[in-house]
C-alpha positions in Angstrom: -108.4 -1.9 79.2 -105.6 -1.3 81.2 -105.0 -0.8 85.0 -103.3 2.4 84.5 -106.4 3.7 82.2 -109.1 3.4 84.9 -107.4 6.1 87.5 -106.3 8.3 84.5 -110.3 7.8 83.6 -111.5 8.6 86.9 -109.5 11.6 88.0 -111.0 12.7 84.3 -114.0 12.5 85.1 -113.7 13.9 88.5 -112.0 16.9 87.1 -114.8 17.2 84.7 -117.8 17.4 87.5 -115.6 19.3 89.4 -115.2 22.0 86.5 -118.9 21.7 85.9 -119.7 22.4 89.6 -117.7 25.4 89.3 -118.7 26.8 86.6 -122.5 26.3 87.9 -121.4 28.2 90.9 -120.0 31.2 89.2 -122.7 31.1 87.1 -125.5 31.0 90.1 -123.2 33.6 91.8 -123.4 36.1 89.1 -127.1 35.6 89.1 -127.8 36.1 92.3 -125.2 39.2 92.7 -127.2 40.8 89.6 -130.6 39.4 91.5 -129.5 41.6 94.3 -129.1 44.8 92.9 -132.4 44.4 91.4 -133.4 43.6 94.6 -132.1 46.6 96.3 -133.7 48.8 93.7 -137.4 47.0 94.0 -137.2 48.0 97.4 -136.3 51.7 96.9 -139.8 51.7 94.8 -141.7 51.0 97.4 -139.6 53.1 100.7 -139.7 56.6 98.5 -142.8 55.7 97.2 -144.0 55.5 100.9 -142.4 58.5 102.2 -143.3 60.7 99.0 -146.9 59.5 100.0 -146.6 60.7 103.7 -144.9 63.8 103.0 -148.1 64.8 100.8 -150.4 63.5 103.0 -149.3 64.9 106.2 -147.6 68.5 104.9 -150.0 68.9 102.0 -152.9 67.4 102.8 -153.0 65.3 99.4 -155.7 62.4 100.7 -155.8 60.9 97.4 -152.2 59.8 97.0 -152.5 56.6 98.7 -155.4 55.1 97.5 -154.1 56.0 94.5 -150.7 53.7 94.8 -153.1 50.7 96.1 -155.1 51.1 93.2 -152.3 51.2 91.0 -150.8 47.7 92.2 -154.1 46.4 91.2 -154.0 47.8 88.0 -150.1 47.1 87.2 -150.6 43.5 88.2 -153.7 43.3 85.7 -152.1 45.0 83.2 -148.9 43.0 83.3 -150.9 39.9 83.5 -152.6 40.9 79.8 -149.2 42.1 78.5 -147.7 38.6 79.0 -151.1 36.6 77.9 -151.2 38.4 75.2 -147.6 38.0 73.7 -147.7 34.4 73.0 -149.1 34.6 70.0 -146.4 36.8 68.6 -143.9 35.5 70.5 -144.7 32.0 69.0 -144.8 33.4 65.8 -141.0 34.9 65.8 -139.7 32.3 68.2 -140.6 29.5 65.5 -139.2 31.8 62.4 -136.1 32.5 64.7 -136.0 28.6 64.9 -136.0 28.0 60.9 -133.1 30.9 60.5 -131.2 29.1 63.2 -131.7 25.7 61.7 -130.7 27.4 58.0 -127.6 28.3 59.1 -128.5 32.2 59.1 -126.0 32.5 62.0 -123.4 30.4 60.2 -123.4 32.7 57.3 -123.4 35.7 59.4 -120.5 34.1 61.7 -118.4 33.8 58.2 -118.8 37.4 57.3 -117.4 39.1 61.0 -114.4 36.2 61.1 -112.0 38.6 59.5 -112.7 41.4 61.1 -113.0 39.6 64.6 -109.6 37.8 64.1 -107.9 41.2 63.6 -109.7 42.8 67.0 -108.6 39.7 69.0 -105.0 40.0 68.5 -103.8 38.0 71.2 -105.6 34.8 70.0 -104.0 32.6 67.8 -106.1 33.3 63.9 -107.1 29.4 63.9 -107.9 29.2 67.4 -111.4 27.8 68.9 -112.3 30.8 70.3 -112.5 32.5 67.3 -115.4 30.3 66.0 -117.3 30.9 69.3 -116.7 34.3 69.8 -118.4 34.9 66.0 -121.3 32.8 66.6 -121.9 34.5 69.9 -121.8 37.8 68.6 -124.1 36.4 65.3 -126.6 34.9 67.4 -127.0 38.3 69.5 -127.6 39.7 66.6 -130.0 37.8 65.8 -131.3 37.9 69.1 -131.5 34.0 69.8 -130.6 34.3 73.2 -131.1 30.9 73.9 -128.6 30.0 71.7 -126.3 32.9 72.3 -125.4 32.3 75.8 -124.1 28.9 75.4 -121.9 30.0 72.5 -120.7 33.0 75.0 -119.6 31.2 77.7 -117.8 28.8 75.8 -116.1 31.4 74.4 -115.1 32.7 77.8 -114.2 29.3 78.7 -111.9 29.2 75.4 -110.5 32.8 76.0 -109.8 31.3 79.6 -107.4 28.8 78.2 -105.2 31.7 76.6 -105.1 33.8 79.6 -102.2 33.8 82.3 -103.7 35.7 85.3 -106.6 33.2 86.0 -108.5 35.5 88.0 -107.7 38.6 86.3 -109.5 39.3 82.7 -107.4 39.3 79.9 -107.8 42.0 77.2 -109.4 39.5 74.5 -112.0 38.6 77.0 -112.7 42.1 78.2 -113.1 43.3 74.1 -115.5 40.2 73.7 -117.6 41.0 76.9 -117.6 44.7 75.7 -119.0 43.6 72.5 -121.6 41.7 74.4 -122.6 44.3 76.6 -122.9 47.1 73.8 -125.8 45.3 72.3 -125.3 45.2 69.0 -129.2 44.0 67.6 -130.1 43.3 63.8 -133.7 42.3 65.0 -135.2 43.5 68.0 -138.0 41.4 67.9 -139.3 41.3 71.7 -139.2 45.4 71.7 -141.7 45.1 68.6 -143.3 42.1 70.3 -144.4 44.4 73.2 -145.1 47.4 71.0 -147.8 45.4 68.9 -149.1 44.3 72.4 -149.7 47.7 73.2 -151.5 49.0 70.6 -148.6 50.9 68.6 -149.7 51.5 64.6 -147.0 50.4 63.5 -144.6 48.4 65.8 -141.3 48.2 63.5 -141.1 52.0 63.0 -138.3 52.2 65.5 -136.8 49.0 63.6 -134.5 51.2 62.2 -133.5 54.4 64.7 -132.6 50.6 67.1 -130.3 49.7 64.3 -129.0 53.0 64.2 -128.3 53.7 68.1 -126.8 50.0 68.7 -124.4 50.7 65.9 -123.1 53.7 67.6 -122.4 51.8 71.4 -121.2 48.9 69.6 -118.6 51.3 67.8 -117.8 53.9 70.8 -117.0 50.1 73.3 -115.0 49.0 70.4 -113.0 52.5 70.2 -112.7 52.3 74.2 -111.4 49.2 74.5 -109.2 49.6 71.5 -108.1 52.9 73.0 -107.2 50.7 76.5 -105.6 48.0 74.4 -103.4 49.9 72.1 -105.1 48.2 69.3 -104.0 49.6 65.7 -107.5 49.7 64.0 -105.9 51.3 61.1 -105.5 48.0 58.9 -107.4 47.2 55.9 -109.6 44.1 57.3 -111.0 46.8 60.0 -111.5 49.9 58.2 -112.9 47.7 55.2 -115.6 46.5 57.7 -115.9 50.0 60.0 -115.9 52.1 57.0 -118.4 50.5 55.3 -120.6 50.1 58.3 -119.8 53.9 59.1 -120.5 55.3 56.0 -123.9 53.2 55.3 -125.2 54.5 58.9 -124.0 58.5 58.2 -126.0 57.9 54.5 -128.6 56.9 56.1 -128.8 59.7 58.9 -128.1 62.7 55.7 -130.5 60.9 53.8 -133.5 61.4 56.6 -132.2 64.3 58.0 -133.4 66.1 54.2 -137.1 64.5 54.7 -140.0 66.2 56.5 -140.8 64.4 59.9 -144.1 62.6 58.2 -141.9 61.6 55.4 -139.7 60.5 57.5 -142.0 58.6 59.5 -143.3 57.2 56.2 -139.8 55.9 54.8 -138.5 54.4 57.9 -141.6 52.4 58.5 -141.8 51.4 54.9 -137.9 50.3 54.7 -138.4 48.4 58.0 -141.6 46.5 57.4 -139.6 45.5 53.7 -136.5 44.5 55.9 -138.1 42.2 57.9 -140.4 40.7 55.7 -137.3 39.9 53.6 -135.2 38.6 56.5 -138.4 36.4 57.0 -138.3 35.1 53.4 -134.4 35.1 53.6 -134.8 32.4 56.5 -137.6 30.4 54.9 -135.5 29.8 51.9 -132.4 28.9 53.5 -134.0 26.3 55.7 -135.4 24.8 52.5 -132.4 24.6 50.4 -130.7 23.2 53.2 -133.8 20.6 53.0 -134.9 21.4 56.7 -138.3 20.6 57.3 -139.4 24.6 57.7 -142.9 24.1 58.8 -141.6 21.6 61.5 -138.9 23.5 62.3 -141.2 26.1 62.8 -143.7 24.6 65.1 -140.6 23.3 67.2 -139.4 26.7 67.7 -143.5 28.3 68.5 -144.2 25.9 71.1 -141.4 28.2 73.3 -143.7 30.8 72.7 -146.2 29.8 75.5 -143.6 28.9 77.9 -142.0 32.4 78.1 -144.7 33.9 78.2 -146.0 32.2 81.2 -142.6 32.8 82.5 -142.0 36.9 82.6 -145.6 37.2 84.4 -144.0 37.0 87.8 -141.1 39.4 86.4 -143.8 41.9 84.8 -145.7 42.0 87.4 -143.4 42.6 89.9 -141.0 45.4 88.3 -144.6 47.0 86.8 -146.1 47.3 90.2 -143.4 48.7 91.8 -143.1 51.4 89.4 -146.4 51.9 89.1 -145.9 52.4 92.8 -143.4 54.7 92.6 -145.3 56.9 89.8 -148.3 57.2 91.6 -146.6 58.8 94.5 -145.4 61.2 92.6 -141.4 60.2 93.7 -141.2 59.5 89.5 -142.8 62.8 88.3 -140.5 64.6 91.3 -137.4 62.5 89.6 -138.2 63.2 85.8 -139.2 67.0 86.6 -136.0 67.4 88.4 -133.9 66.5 85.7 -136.4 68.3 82.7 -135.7 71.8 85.3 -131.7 71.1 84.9 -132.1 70.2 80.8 -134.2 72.8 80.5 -132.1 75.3 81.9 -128.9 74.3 79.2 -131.6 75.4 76.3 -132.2 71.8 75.7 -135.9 70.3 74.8 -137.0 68.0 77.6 -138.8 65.6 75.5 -136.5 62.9 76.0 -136.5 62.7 79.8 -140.2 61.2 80.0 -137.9 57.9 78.8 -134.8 58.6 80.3 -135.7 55.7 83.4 -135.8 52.5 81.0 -132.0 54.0 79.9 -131.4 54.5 83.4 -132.5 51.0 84.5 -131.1 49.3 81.1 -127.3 48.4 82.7 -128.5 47.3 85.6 -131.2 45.0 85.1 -132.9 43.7 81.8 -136.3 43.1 83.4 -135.9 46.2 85.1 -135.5 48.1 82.2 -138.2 46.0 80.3 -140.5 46.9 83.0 -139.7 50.6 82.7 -140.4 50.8 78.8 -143.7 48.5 79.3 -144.7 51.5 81.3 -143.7 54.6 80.2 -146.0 53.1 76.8 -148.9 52.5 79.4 -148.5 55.7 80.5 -147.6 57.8 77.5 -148.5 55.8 74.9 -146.9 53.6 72.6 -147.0 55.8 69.7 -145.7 58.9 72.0 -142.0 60.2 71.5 -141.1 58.8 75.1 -142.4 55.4 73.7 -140.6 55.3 70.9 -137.3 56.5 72.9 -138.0 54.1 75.9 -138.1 51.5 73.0 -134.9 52.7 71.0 -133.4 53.1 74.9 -134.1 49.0 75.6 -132.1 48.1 72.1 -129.6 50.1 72.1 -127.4 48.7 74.5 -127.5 45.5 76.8 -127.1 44.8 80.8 -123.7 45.9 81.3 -123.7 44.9 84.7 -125.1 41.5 84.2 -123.6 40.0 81.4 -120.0 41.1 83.1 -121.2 39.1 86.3 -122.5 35.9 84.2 -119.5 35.6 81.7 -116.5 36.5 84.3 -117.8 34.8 87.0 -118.6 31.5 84.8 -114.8 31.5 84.4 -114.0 32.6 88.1 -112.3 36.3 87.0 -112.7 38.4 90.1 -110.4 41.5 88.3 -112.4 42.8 85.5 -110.1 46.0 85.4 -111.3 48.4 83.0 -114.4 46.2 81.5 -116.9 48.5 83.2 -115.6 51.6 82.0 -115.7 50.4 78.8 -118.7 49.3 78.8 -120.7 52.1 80.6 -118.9 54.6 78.2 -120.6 52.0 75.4 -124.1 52.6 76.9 -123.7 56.5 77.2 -122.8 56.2 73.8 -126.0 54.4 73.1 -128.0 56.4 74.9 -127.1 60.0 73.4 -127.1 58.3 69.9 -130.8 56.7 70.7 -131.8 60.3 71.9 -130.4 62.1 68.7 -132.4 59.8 66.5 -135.2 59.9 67.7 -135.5 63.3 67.6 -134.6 63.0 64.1 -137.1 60.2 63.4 -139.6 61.6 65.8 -139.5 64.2 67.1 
């Protein structure tokens, strides 16, 4: 080897750990900055809490609202402690069938249907570049919902989109329209909201499989309007109207097609189609793990052993976010919040039964535990079965943590100008929000 090739190695490799350091940093920066607004809001629980609880005690004389918030951190803890114990059996179950689609090449095959489409959204990357191929198997595996899998492909995709962009600090408009993307949630199987609804004690846990479907298709669509709007993009070509056409026109069939049902036929259908769905994804995965010769029942195994793990994992999570609502409920700061804005709705001669949930929507782009926490309870509390469990549910897959996922895929890149990636993606969320509302009034209400 030559003398020259040994420095020419070595500031490689320097340049490599030093890359990888700062890329670690962004990434433990934008963790820690979405850690802190949840930590900001954890602590607003407790303060009104507190002073709700004084202000009844000392002005009304209400001596059972504090031992009524102690007893409810006993009981959230509890209850959060049997949420998580008691999802590892489903969550080993999907985790290993997640594990044969992935090792099937499910997300392959999705990745090759949304290249065309993606490579006319992205028109500032070059049609054979890398980023392409990551982008699509990003936005496949989120669909999926293998978030392990997912994140890895998104910053790399970042990192890619990085290469391309001349403002280094400043986010470029491919890598705003792919974190919008991101952020708008788009799900094809919400498994861990059905997870928690079969852990507490819904009938049928899928039956909002399909109103998720519906309400993440709509903040998917209005983010991808938004930032086309921002972008100039000319989405009046035949690759995109092909593929939002035929999207469009499948979800409005499927909206006339209820909206002509009685609600318990509607009820009926849904939760028919959806169990059918996902019994045939299920199948769909099996089979193309064994024609691909993958050892399914292995693969399977491999993929359920994760199950434990996680769910030993969000106990500290649970608990934490559930007590501190539970906190906040009990004081009555929650029923003074929700009967605030049921007075103002009420008074535009609109029906207030979606307000019950309106906190997991509230919480949803700031924090995905948070949010998660806030849908956990409002099933304690109103039942899983209830409209506002159903809606909290729809609320939590409709759209993702807007706030987060900007702080973990700009900063991983070091982008410190996100310009108008927040509007975009809030607008995304309301969009998901009034869509998951209007559905399930149509589902069930």
């Amino acid at each position: 080897m030559s003398k020259a090739g040994k420095p020419e190695r070595a500031t490689s490799n320097k340049g490599n750990i030093f890359n990888f350091r700062t890329k670690l940093f962004s990434y433990l920066c934008a963790f820690k900055a979405n850690a802190m607004v949840l930590n900001y809001i954890w602590i607003a629980f407790f303060v009104i809490a507190f002073i709700t609880g004084m202000i009844k005690f000392i002005f009304f004389g209400d001596m059972e609202v504090f031992p009524a918030m102690v007893g409810s951190t006993f009981e959230m803890a509890k209850t959060a402690f049997e949420i998580s114990l008691g999802l590892t059996g489903v969550l080993s179950l999907w985790l290993g069938l997640m594990k044969i689609g992935e090792k099937g090449g499910v997300v392959k095959i999705i990745s090759k249907l949304l290249s065309p489409f993606f490579a006319k959204i992205f028109p500032d990357v070059p049609k054979d570049h890398p980023a392409i191929g990551s982008i699509t198997m990003n936005i496949s595996a989120n669909m999926l919902g293998l978030d392990n899998a997912a994140t890895p492909m998104g910053l790399k995709a970042m990192e890619e989109l990085q290469e391309l962009n001349t403002h280094k600090d400043t986010a470029s408009d491919a890598q705003i329209m792919f974190l919008v993307l991101n952020t708008s949630g788009l799900t094809l199987l919400p498994i861990s909201i059905m997870v928690y609804r079969a852990q507490l004690g819904a009938a049928n846990p899928s039956d909002i499989f399909i109103p998720i479907l519906l309400a993440t298709f709509f903040s998917t669509l209005a983010g991808l309007l938004a930032v086309a709007f921002f972008q100039k993009i000319n989405l009046l070509n035949k690759v995109v109207l092909s593929y939002l056409g035929g999207l469009s026109a499948l979800v409005a069939g499927i909206i006339y097609y209820f909206s002509g049902l009685e609600q318990e036929q509607i009820t009926r259908i849904s939760t028919q189609a959806s169990n059918i769905i996902l019994f045939g994804v299920i199948v769909w995965f099996i089979s193309m793990a064994a024609i691909k010769k993958v050892n399914v029942y292995e693969s399977f195994i491999e993929g359920a052993k994760e199950g434990f793990s996680i769910a030993v994992k969000i106990i500290p999570y649970l608990v934490a976010i559930l007590v501190a609502v539970g906190v906040f409920r009990a004081s009555g700061a929650l029923d003074l919040f929700t009967s605030g804005i049921k007075h103002l709705v009420s008074a535009m001669g609109v029906n207030t039964d979606f307000v019950d949930a309106l906190p997991t929507a509230l919480m949803k782009p700031l924090s995905g535990s948070g949010a998660r926490g806030m849908m956990v309870e409002t099933m304690k509390t109103f039942g899983a079965d209830s409209f506002a469990g159903r809606l909290a549910s729809i609320f939590q897959g409709a759209t993702d943590t807007t706030f987060y996922v900007i702080a973990v895929y700009f900063g991983s890149v070091g982008i410190r100008k996100t310009r108008y990636a927040v509007t975009a993606g809030l607008i995304a969320d309301f969009a998901g929000i009034l869509a998951a509302i209007v559905i399930a009034y149509l589902f069930f209400g």
